[in-house]
One Martini backbone bead per residue (centre of mass of N, CA, C, O) as a GRO file, in nm:
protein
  220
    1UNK     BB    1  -9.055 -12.062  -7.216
    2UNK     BB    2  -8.800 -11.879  -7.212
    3UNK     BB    3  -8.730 -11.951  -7.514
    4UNK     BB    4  -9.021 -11.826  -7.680
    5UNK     BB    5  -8.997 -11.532  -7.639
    6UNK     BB    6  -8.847 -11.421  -7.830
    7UNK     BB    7  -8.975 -11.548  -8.118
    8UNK     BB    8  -9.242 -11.382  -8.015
    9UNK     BB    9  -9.138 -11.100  -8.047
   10UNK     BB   10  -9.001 -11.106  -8.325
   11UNK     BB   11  -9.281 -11.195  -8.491
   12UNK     BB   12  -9.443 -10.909  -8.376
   13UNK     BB   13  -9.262 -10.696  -8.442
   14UNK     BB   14  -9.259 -10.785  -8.739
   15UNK     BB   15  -9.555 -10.775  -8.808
   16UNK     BB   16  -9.599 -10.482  -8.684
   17UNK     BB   17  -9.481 -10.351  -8.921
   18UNK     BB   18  -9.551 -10.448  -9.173
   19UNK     BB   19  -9.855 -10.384  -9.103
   20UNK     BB   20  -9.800 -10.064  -9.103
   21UNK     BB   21  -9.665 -10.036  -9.406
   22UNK     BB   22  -9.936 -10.153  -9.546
   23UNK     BB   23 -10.131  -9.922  -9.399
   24UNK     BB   24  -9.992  -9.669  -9.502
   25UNK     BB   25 -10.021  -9.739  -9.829
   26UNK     BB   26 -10.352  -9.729  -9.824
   27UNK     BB   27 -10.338  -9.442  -9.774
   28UNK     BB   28 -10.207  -9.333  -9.984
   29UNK     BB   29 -10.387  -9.445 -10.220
   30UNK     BB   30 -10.629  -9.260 -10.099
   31UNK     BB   31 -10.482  -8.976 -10.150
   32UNK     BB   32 -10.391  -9.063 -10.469
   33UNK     BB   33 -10.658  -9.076 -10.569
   34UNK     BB   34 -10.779  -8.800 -10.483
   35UNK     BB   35 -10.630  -8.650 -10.667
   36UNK     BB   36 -10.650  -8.753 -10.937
   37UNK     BB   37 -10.937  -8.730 -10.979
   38UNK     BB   38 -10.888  -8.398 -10.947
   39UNK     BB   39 -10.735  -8.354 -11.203
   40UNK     BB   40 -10.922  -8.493 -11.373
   41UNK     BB   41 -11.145  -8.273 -11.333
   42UNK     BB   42 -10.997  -8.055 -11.454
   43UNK     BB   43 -10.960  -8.119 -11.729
   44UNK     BB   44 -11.235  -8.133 -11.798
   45UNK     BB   45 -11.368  -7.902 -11.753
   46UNK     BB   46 -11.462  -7.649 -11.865
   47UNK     BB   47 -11.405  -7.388 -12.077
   48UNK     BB   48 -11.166  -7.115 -12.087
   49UNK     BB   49 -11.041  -6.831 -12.058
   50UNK     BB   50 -10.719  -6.696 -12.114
   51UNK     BB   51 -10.521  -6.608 -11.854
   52UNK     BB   52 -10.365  -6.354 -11.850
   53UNK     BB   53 -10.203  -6.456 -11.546
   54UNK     BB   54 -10.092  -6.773 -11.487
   55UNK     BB   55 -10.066  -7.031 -11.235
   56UNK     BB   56  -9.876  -7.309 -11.193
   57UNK     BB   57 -10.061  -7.410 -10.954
   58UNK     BB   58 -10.363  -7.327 -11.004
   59UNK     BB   59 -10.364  -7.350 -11.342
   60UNK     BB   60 -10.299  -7.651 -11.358
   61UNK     BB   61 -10.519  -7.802 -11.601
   62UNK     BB   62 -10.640  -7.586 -11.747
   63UNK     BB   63 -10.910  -7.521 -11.950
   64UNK     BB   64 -10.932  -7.417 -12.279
   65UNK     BB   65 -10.990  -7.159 -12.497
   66UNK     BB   66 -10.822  -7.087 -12.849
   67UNK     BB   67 -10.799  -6.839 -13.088
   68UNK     BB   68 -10.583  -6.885 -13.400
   69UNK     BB   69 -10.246  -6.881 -13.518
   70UNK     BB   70 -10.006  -7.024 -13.666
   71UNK     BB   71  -9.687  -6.861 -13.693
   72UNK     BB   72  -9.459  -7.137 -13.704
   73UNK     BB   73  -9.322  -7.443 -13.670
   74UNK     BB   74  -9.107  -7.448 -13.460
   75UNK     BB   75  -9.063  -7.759 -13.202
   76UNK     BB   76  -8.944  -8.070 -13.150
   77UNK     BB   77  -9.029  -8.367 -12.995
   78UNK     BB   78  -8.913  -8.681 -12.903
   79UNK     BB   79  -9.156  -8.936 -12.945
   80UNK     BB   80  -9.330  -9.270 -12.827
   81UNK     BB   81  -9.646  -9.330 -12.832
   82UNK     BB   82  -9.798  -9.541 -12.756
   83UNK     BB   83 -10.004  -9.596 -13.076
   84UNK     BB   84  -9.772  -9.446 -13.301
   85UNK     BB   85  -9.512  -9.401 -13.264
   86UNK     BB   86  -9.231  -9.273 -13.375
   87UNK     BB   87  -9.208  -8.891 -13.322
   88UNK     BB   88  -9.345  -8.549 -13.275
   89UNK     BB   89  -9.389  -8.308 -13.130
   90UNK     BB   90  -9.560  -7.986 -13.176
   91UNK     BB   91  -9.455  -7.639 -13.110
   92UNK     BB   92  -9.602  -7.364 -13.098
   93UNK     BB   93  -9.662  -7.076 -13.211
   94UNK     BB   94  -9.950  -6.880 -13.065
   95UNK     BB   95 -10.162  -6.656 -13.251
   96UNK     BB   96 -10.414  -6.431 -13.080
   97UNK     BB   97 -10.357  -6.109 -13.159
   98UNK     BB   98 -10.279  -6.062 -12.814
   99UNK     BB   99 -10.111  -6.311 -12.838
  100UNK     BB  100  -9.827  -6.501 -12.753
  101UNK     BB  101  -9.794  -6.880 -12.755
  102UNK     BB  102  -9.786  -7.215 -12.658
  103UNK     BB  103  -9.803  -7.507 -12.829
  104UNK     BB  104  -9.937  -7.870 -12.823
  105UNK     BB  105 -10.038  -8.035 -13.072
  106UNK     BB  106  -9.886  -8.283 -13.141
  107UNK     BB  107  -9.860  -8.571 -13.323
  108UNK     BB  108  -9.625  -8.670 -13.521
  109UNK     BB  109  -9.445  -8.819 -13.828
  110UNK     BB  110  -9.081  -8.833 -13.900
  111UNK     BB  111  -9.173  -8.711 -14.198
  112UNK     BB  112  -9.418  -8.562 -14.108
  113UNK     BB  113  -9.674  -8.303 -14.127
  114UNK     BB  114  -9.902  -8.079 -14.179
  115UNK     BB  115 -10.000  -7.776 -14.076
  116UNK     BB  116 -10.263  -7.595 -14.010
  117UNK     BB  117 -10.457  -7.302 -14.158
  118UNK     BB  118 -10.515  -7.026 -14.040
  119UNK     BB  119 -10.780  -7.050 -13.820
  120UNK     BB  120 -10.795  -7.170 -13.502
  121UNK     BB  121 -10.929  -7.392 -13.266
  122UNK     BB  122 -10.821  -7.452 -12.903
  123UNK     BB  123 -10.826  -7.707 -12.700
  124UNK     BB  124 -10.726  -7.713 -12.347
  125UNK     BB  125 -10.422  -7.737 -12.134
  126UNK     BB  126 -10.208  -7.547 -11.884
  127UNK     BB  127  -9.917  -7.638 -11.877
  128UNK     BB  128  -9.599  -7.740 -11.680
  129UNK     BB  129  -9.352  -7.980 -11.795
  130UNK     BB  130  -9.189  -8.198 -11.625
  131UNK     BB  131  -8.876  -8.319 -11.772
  132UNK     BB  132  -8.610  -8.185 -11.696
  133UNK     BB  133  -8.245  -8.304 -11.662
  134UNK     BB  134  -7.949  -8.379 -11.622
  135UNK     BB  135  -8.014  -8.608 -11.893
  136UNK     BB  136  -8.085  -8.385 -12.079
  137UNK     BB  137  -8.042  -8.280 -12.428
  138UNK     BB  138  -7.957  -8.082 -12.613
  139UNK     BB  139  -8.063  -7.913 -12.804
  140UNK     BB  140  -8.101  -7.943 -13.132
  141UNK     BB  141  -8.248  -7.693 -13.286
  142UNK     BB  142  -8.524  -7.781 -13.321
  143UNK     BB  143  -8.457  -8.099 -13.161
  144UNK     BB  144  -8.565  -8.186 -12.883
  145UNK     BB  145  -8.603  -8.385 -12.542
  146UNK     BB  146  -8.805  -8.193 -12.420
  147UNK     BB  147  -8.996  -8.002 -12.214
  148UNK     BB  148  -8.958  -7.642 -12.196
  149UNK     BB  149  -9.125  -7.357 -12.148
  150UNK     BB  150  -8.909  -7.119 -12.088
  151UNK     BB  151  -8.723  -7.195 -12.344
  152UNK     BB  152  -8.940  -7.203 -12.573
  153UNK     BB  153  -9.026  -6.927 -12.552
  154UNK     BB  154  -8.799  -6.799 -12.603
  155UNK     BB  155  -8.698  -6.858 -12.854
  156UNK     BB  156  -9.019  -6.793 -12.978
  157UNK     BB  157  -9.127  -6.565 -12.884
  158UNK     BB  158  -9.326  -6.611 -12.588
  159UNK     BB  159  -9.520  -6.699 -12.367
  160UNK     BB  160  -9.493  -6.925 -12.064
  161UNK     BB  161  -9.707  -7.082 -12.201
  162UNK     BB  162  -9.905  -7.391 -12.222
  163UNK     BB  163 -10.119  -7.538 -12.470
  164UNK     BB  164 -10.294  -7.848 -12.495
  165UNK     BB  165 -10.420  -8.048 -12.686
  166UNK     BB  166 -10.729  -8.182 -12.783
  167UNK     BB  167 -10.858  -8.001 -12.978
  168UNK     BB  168 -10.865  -7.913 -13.329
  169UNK     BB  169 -11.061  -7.778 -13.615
  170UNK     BB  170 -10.770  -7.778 -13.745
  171UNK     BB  171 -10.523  -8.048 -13.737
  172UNK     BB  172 -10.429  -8.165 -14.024
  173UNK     BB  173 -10.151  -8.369 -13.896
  174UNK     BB  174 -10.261  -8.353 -13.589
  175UNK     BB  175 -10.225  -8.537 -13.312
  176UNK     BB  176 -10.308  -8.547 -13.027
  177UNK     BB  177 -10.178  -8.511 -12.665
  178UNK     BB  178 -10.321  -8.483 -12.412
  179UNK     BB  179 -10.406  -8.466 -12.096
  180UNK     BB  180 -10.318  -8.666 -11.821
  181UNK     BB  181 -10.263  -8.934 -11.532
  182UNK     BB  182 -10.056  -9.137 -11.630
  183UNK     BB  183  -9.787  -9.026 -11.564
  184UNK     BB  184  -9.865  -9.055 -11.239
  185UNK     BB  185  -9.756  -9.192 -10.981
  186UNK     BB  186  -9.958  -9.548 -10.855
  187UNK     BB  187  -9.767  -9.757 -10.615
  188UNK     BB  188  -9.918  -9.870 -10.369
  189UNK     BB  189 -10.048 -10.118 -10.422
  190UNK     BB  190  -9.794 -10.261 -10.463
  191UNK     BB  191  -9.688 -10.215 -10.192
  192UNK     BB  192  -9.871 -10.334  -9.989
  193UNK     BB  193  -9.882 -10.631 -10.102
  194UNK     BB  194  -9.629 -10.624 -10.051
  195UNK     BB  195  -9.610 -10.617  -9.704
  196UNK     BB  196  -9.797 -10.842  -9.663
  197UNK     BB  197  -9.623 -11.042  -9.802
  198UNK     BB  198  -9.417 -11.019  -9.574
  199UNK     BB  199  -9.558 -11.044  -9.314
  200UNK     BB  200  -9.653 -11.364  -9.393
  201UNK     BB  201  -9.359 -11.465  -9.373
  202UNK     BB  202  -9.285 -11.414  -9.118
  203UNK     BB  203  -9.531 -11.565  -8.974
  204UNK     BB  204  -9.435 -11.798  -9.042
  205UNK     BB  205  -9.131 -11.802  -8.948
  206UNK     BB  206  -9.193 -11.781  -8.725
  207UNK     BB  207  -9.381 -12.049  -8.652
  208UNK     BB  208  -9.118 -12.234  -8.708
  209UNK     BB  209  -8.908 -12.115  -8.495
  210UNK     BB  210  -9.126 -12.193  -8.239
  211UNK     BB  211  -9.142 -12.486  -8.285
  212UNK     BB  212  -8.888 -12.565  -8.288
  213UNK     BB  213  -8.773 -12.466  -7.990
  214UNK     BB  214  -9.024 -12.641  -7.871
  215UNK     BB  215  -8.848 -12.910  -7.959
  216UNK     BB  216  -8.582 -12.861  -7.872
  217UNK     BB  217  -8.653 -12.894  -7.588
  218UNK     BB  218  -8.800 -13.174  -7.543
  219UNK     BB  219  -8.499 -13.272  -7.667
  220UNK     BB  220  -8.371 -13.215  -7.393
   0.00000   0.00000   0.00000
């Protein structure tokens, strides 16, 4: 019996850990579906004027409606969405008469397409897009590889603000990119099955164990 002790407690050890970190990864689970949610509904729900200071934290999904007109160009950023192929978000300076701030339009073709002209009306929400890291290339001219708030600002000569477009009254040739939860990592539950299906592992494995163990003394 002394010789089953062993591997029954590194067994026991070790599938309680296993299933301890599976259960830690589901309630992770529920942490993130609870943020994710909460984003949800800050994305939909109505729009609101555009506040004086937006801050980055509170106001960050912030919906809002602004009514002006696109400044120039802007500048382009090297995109491949989902079901559109590669093309460019389109960054525009937009002048609502009392304040120029950054627009995210929405995806062109690289061949290029017509921007709004005259006033336009832009629903959409105010973001902050953590993007640019030490691998990030520099611009080439008009052509960026990253949304940077505070770099494209300054270039455009606008307030550090943008709003992502959801809807424009006159999109011209662009294509909205909304914001949305898509880009937020939730693999909490892939991990959680991780964890079981390790567990399941390990449990067999000790059961193998202890029965070999215990065949083992018999035949001595």
């Amino acid at each position: 019996m002394k010789r089953l002790i062993f591997p029954i407690l590194l067994g026991i050890a070790g599938c309680a850990m296993l299933i301890s970190l599976g259960v830690w990864q589901v309630q992770r689970l529920t942490w993130k579906t609870a943020i994710l949610d909460d984003i949800e509904a800050r994305i939909l729900a109505a729009p609101v004027a555009l506040p004086e200071t937006p801050d980055p934290v509170t106001d960050r999904y912030l919906p809002v409606a602004v009514r002006g007109t696109i400044a120039d160009t802007g500048l382009r950023v090297l995109v491949t969405p989902e079901g559109l192929g590669p093309g460019y978000r389109r960054i525009l300076p937009f002048d609502t008469g009392e304040r120029r701030i950054l627009l995210d339009g929405g995806w062109v073709p690289l061949e290029g397409a017509p921007l709004p002209e005259g006033s336009v009306t832009v629903t959409g929400n105010i973001h902050w897009p953590d993007e640019v890291d030490t691998w990030t290339p520099d611009p080439e001219g008009d052509l960026w590889f990253a949304r940077d708030v505070t770099a494209m600002a300054e270039t455009l000569g606008t307030e550090p603000i943008m709003v992502i477009a959801r809807s424009l009254s006159d999109p011209g040739g662009l294509t909205p990119l909304p914001i949305g939860t898509e880009g937020v990592p939730n693999d909490h539950l892939e991990y959680a099955i991780t964890w079981f299906s390790l567990a399941l592992v390990w449990a067999t494995m000790s059961v193998y164990l202890i029965l070999r163990t215990a065949r083992s003394k018999e035949t001595s």
